[in-house]
Z-matrix of the N, CA and C atoms (Angstrom, degrees):
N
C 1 1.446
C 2 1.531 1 111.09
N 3 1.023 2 131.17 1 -60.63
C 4 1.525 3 145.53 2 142.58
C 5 1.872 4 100.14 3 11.26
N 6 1.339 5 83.53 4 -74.95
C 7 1.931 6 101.36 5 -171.24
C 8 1.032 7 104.39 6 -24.46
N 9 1.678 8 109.41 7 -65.54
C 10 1.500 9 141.77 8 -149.89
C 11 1.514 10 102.10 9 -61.91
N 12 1.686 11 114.70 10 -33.68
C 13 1.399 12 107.54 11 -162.81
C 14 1.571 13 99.82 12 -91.51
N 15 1.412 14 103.54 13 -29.28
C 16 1.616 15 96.21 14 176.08
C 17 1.708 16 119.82 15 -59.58
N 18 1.728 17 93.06 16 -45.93
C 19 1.958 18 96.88 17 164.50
C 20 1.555 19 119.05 18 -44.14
N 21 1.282 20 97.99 19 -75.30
C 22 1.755 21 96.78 20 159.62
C 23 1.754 22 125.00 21 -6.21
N 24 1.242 23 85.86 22 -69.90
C 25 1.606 24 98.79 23 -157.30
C 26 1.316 25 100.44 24 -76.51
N 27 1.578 26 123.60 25 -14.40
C 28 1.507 27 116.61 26 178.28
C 29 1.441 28 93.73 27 -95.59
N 30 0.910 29 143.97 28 2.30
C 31 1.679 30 126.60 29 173.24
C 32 1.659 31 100.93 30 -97.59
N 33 1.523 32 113.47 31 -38.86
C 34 1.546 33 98.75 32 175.56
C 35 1.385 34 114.35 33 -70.06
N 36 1.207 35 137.50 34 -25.21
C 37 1.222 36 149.66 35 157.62
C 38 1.914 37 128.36 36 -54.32
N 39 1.364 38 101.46 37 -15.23
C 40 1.165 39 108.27 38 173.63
C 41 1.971 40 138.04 39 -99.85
N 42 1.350 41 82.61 40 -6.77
C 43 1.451 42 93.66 41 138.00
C 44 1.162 43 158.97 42 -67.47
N 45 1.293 44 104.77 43 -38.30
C 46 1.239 45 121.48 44 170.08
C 47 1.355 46 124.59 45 -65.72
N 48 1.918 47 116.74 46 -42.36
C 49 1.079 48 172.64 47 -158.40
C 50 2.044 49 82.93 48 -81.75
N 51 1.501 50 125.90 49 -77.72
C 52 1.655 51 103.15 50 155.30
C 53 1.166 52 139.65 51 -42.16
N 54 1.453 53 133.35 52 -37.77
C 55 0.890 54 114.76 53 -156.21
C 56 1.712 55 101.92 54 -111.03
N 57 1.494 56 110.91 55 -23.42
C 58 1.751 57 104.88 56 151.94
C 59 1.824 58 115.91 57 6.48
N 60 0.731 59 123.37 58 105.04
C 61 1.701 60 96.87 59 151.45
C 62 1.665 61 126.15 60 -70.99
N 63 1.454 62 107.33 61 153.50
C 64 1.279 63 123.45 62 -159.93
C 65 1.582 64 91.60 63 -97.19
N 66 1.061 65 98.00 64 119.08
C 67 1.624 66 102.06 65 179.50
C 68 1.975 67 114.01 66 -130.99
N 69 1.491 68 92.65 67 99.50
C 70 1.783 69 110.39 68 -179.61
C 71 1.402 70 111.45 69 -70.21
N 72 1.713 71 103.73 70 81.26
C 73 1.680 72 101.16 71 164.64
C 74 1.627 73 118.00 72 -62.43
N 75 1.401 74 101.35 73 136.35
C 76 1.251 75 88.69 74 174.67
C 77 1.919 76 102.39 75 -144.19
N 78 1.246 77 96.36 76 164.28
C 79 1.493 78 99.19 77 169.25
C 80 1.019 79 142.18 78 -7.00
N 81 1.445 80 107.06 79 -42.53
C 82 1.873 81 115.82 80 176.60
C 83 1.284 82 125.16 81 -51.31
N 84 1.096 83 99.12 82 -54.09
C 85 1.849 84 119.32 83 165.95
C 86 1.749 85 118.97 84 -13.86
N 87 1.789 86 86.96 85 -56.04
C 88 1.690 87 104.94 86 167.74
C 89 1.624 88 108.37 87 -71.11
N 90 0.818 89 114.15 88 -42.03
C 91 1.684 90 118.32 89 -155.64
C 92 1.623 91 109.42 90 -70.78
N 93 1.223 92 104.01 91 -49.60
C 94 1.375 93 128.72 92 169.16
C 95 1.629 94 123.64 93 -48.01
N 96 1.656 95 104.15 94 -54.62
C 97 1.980 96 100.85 95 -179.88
C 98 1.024 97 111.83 96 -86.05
N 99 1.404 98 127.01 97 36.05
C 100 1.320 99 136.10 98 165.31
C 101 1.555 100 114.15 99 -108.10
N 102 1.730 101 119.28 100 -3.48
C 103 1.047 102 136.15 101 -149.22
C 104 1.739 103 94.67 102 -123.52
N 105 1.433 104 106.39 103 140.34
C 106 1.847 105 99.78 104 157.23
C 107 1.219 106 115.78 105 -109.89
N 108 1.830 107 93.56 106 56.14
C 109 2.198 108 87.55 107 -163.41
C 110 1.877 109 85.81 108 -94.54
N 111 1.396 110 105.77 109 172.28
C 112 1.662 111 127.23 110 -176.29
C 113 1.545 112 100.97 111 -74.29
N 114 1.595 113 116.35 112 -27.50
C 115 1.440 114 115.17 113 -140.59
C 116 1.687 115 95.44 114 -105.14
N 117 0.899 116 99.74 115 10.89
C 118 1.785 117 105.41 116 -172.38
C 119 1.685 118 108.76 117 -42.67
N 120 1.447 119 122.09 118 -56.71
C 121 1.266 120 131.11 119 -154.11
C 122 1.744 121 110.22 120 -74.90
N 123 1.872 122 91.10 121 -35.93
C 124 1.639 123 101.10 122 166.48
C 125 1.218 124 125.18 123 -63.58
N 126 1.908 125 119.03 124 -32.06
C 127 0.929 126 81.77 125 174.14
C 128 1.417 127 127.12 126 -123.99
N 129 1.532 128 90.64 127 30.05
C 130 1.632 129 91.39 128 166.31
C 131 1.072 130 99.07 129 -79.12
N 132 1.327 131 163.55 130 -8.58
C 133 1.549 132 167.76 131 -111.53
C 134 1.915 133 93.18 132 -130.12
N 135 1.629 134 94.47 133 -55.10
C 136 1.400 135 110.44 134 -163.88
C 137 1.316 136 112.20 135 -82.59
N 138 1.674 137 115.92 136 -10.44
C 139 1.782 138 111.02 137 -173.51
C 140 1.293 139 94.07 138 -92.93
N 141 1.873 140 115.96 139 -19.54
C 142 1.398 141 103.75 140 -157.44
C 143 1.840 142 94.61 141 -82.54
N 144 1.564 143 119.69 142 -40.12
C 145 1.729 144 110.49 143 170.68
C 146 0.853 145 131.33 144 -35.60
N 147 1.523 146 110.03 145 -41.94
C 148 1.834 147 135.69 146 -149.36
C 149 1.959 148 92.45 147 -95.07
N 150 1.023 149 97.88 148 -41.78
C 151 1.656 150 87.13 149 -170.40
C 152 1.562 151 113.82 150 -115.07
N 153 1.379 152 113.17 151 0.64
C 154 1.366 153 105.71 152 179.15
C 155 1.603 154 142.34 153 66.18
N 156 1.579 155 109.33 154 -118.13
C 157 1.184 156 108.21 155 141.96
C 158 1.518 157 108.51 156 -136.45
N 159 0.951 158 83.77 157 39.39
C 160 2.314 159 77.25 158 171.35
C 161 1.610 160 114.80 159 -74.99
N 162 1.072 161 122.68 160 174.41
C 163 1.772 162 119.20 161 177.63
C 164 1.309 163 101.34 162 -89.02
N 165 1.481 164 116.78 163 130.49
C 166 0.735 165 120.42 164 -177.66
C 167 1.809 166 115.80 165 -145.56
N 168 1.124 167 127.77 166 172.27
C 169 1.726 168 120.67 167 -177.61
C 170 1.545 169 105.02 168 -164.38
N 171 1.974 170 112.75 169 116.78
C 172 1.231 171 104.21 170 -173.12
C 173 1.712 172 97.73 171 -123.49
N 174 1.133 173 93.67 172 125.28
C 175 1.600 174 113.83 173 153.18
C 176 1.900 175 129.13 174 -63.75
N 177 0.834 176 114.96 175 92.06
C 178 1.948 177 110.81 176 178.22
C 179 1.455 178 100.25 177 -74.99
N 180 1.351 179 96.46 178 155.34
C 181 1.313 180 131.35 179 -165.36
C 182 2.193 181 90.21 180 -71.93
N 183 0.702 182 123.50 181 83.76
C 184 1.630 183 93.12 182 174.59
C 185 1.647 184 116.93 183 -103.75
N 186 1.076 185 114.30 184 76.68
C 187 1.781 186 125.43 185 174.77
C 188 1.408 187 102.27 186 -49.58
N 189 1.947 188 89.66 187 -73.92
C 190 1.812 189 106.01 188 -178.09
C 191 1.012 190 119.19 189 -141.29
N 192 1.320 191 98.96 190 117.93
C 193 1.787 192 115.58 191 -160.57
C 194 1.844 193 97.88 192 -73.09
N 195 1.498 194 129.40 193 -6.46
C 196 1.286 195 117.20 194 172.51
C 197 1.432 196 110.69 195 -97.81
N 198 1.296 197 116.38 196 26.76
C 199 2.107 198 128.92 197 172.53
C 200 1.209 199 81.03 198 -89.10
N 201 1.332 200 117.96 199 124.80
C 202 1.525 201 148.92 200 151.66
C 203 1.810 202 95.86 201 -93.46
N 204 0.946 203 153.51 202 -62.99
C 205 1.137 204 165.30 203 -157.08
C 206 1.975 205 107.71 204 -60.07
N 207 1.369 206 108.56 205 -58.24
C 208 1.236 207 105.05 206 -157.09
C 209 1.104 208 101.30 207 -113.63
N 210 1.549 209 131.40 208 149.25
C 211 1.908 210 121.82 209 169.87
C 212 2.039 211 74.66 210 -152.39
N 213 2.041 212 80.35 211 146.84
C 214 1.541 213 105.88 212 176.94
C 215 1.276 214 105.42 213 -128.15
N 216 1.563 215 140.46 214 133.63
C 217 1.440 216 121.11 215 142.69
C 218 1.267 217 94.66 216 -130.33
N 219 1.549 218 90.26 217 173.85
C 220 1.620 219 129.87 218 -178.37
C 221 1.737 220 101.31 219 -110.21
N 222 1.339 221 121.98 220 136.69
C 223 1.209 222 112.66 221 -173.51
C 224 2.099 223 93.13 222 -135.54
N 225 1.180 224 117.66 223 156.35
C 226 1.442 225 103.39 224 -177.73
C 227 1.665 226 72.31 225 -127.91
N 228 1.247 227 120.05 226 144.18
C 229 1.684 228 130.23 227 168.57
C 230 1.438 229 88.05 228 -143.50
N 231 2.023 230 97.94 229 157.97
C 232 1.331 231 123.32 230 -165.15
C 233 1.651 232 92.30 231 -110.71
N 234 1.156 233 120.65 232 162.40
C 235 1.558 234 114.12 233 143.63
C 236 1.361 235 85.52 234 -154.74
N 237 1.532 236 120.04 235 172.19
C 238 1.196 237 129.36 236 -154.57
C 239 1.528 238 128.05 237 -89.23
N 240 1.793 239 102.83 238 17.68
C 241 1.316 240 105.70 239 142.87
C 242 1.181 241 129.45 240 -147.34
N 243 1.291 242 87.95 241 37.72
C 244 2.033 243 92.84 242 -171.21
C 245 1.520 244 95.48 243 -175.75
N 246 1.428 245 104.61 244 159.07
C 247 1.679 246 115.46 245 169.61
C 248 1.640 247 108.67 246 -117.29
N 249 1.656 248 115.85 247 141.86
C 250 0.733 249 116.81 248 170.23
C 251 1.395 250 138.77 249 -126.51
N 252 1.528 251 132.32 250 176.02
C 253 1.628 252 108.60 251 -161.18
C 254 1.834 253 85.68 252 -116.91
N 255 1.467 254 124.58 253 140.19
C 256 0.967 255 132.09 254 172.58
C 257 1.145 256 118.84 255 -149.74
N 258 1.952 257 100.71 256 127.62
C 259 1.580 258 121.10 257 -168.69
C 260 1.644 259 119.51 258 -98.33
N 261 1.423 260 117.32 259 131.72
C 262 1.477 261 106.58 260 -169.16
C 263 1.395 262 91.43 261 -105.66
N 264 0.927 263 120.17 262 138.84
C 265 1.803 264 123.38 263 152.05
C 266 1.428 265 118.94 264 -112.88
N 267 1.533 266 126.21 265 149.99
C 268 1.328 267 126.70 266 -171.65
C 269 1.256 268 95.36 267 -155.50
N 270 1.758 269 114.37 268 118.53
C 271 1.458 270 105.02 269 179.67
C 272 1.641 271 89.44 270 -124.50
N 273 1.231 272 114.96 271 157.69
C 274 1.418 273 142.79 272 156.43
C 275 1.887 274 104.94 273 -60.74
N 276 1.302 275 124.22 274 115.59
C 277 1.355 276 113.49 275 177.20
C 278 1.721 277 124.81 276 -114.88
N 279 0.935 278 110.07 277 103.34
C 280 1.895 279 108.39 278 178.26
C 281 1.353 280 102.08 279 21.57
N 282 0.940 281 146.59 280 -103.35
C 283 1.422 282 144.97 281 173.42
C 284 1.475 283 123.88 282 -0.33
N 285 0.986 284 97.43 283 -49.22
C 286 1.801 285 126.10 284 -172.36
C 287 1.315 286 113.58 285 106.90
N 288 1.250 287 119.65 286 20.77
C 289 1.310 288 116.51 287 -169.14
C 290 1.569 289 96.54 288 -91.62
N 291 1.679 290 112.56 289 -170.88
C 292 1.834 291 123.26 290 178.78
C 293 1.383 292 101.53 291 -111.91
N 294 1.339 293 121.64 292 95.34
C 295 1.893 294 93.18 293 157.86
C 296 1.421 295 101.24 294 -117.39
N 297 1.676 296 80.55 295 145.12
C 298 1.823 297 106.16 296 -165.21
C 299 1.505 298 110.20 297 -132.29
N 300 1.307 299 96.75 298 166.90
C 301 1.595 300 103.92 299 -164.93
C 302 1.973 301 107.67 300 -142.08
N 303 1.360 302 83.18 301 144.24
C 304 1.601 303 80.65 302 -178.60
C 305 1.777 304 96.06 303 -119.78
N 306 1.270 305 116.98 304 159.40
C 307 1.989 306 108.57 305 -178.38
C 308 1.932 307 63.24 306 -155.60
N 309 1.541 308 98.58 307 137.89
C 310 1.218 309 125.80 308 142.09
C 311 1.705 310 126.08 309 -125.80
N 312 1.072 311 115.16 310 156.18
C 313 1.713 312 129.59 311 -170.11
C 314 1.733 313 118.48 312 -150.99
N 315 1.674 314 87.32 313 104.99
C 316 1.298 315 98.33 314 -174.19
C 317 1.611 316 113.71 315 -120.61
N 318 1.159 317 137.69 316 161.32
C 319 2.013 318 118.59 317 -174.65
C 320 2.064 319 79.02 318 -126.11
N 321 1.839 320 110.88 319 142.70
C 322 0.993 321 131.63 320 166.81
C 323 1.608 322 122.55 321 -97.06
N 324 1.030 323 120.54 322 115.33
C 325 1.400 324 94.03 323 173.85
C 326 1.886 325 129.89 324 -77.98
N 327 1.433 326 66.75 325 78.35
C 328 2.200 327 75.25 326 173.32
C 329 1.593 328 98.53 327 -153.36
N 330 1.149 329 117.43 328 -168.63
C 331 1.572 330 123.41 329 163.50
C 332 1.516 331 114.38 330 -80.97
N 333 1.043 332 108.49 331 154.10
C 334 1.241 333 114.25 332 167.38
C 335 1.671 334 119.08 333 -57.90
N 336 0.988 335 119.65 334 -44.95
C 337 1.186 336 143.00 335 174.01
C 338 2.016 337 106.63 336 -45.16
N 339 1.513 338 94.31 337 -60.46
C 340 1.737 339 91.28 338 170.92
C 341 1.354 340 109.14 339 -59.03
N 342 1.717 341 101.75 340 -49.80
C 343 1.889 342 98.52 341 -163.73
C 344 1.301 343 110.28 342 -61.97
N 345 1.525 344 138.29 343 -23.85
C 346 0.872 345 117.66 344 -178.47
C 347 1.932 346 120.76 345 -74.91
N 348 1.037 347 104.80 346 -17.67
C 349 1.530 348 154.48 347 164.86
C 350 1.750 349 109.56 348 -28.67
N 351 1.732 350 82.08 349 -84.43
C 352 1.879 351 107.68 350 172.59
C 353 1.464 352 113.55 351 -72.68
N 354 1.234 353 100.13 352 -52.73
C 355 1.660 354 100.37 353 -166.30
C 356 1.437 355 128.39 354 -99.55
N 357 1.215 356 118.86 355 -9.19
C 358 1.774 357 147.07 356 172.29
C 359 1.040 358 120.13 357 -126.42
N 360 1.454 359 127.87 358 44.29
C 361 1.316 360 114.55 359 -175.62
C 362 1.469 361 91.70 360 -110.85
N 363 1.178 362 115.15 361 28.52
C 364 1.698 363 112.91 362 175.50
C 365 1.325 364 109.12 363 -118.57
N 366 1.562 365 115.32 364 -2.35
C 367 1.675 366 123.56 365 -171.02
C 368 1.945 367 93.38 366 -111.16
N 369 1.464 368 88.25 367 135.97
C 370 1.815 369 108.87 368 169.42
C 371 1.076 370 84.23 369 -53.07
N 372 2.055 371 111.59 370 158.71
C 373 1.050 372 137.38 371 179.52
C 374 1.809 373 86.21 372 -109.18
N 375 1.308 374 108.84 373 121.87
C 376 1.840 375 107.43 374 178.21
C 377 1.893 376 93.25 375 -98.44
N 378 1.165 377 123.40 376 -44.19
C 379 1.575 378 113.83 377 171.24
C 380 1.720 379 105.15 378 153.99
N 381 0.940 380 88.99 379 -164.70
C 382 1.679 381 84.11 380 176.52
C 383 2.034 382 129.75 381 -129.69
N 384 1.135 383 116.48 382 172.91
C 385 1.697 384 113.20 383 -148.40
C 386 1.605 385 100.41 384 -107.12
N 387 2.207 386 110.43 385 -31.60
C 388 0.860 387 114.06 386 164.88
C 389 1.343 388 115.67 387 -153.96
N 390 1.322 389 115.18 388 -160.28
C 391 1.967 390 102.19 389 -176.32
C 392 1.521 391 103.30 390 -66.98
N 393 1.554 392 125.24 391 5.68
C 394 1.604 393 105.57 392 -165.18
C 395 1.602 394 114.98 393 -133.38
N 396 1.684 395 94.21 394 -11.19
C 397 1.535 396 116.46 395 -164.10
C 398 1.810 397 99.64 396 -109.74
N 399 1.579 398 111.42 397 95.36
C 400 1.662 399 93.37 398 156.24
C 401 1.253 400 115.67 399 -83.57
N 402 1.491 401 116.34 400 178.43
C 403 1.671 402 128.03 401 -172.44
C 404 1.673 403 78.13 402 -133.39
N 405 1.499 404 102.88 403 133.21
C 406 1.606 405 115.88 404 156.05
C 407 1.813 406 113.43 405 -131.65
N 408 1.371 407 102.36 406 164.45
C 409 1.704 408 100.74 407 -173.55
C 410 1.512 409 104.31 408 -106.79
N 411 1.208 410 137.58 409 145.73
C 412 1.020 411 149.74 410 146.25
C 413 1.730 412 114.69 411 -27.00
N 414 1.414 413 148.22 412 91.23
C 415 1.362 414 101.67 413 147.19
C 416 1.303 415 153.67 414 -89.06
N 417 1.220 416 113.06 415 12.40
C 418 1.209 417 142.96 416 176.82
C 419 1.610 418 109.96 417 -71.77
N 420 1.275 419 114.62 418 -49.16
C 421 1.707 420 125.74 419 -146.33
C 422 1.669 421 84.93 420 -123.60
N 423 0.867 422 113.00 421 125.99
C 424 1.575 423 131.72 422 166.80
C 425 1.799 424 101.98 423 -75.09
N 426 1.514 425 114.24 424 123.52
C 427 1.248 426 131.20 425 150.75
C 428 1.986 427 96.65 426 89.37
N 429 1.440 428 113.49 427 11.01
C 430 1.437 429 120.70 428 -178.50
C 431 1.404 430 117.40 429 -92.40
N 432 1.245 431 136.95 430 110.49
C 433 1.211 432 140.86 431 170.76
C 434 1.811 433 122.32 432 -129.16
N 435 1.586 434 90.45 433 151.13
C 436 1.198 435 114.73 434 -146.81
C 437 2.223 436 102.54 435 -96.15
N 438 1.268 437 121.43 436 128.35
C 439 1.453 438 110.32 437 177.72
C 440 1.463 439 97.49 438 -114.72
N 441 1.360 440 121.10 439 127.84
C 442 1.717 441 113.24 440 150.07
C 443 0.944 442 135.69 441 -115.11
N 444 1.246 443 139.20 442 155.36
C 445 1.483 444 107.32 443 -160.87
C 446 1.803 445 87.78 444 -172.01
N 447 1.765 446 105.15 445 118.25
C 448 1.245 447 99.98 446 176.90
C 449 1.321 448 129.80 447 -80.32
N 450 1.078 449 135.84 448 154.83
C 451 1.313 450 142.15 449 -155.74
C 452 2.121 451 111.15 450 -120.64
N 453 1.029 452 108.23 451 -48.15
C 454 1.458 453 130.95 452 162.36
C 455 1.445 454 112.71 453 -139.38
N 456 1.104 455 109.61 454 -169.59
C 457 1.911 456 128.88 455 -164.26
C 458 1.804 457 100.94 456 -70.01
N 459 1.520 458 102.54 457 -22.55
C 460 1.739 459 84.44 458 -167.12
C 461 1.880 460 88.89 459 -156.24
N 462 1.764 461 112.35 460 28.21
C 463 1.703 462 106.32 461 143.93
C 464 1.398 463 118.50 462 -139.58
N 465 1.417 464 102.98 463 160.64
C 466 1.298 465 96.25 464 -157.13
C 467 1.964 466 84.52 465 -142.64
N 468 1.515 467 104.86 466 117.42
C 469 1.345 468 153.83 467 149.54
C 470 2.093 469 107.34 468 -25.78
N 471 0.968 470 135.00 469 59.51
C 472 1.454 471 133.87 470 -154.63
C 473 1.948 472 92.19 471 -121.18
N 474 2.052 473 98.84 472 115.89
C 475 0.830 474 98.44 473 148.86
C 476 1.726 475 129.03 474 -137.32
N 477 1.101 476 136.52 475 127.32
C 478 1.748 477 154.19 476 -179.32
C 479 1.459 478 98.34 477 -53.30
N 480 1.250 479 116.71 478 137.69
C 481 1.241 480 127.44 479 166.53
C 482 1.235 481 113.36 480 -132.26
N 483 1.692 482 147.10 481 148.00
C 484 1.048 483 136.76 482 168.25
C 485 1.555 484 108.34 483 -165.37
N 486 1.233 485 88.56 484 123.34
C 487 1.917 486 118.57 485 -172.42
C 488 1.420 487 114.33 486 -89.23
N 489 1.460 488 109.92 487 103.09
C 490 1.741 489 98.61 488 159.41
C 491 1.481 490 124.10 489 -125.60
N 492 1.129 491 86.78 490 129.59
C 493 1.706 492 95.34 491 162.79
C 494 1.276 493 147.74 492 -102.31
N 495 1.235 494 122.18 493 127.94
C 496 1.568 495 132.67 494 -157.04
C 497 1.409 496 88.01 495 -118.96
């Protein structure tokens, strides 16, 4: 009988348990209240999208800890077949508002040509920068764009960019 009430109580309990929001703490949190930058909230907002919950470890830029205006990090995140390098930017803007930027850079082992293929074939092709590097657009993600750029016969050099403004 026991069992039954614990079953019970996990099915009334599991609703709630969906509709929770999923919220990816991540590192920034720390990195950030050490900072008197404006952009703090953005971009803890933006490390938690960008990185989820993968492992991850970010270093800030600290030149001059009295820049209210500008914050940089470097973030290295894992996912489970590759590591990647990811840059936060947070600027202070005339207004007073934050616009910030995330650029990640990861290399695939395929061509560019497939990856854009397998993994972007849902992003506009905007054109290309040189004989080796296309540029594609996001349509999903407002202000997100895509770089590829082969490196040898079968890797391909891929970095995400994405601009927001507040």
């Amino acid at each position: 009988m026991k069992g039954v009430q614990i079953l019970v109580a996990s099915f009334c309990l599991l609703p709630s348990v969906l509709i929770a929001p999923v919220n990816a703490k991540t590192s920034m949190d720390n990195v950030v209240k050490h900072l008197n930058n404006s952009c703090s909230s953005e971009l803890i907002q933006l490390a938690e999208v960008t990185l989820k919950t993968n492992p991850h470890r970010i270093l800030s830029y600290n030149g001059n800890t009295t820049d209210v205006h500008l914050f940089n990090a470097l973030a290295v995140t894992s996912y489970r077949d590759r590591d990647s390098h990811v840059t936060f930017h947070g600027v202070k803007n005339i207004a007073g508002g934050c616009d910030t930027s995330v650029t990640e850079s990861y290399v695939l082992q395929t061509s560019c040509s497939d990856a854009r293929h397998e993994a972007f074939s849902k992003w506009d092709f905007q054109g290309k920068l040189n004989d080796r590097t296309y540029v594609l657009n996001s349509k999903r993600i407002k202000g997100k764009q895509a770089f590829l750029t082969d490196q040898l016969p079968d890797i391909c050099l891929v970095t995400t960019r994405q601009v927001i403004n507040n």
